[in-house]
N, C-alpha and C positions, 0 to 999 in steps of 0.2 A: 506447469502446475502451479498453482496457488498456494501463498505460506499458510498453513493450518497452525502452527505454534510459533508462539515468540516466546522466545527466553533470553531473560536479562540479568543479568550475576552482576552485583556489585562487590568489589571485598576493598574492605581497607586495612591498611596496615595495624593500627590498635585493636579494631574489632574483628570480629570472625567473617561480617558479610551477608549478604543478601541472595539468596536466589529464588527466581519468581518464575513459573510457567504460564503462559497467557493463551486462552483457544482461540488464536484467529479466526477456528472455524465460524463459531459464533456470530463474531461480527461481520462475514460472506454471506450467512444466512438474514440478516439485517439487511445489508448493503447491497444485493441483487435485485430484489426484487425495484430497488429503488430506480436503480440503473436501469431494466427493463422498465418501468413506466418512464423514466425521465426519454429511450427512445423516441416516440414519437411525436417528442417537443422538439425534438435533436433532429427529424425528420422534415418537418415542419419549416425549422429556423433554416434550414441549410438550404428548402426548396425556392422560398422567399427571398435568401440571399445570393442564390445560384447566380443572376444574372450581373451582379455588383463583381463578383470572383469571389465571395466569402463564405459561400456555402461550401467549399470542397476543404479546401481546412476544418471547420464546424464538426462535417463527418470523419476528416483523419484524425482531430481530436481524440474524439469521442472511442474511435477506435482502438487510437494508443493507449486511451484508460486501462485498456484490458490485457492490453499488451502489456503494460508496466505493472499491472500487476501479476502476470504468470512471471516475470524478469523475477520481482524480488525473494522469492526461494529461493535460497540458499545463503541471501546478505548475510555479512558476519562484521560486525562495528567492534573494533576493539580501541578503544581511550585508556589510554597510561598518563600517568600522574605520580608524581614521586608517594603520594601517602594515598591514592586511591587508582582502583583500575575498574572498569566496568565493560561488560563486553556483555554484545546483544547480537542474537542470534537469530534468524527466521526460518523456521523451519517447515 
């Protein structure tokens, strides 16, 4: 499944801190369709370099985009720092 929220909490030791919600949906709704047109360039490039060995990579590429991105649901990045901590979440 794809991350639909990012959440990134900064807090520092003197101040109180930051926490921010971000809708990745949003930006899936942007970024697909681009991907779906950018296909048939990716179709194209890959039939052309077939015979060189370059088109079969071109397509596992292109596939792993998708793949990496169902992967990153659930990342969790947490940075410590003696006076600061920030931790980012995908959700």
């Amino acid at each position: 499944m794809i991350p639909l929220l990012l959440r990134i909490r900064i807090r520092r030791k003197s101040h109180r801190g930051v926490s921010l919600w971000l809708p990745l949906f949003l930006f899936w709704l942007i970024a697909l369709p681009f991907l779906i047109a950018l296909l048939p360039l990716v179709l194209i490039a890959a039939l052309i370099l077939w015979p060189s060995g370059k088109g079969k990579p071109i397509l596992c590429a292109y596939l792993m985009i998708f793949r990496l991105i169902g992967c990153l649901s659930g990342l969790k990045i947490d940075i410590r720092s003696v006076d600061n901590t920030i931790y980012i979440n995908l959700i």
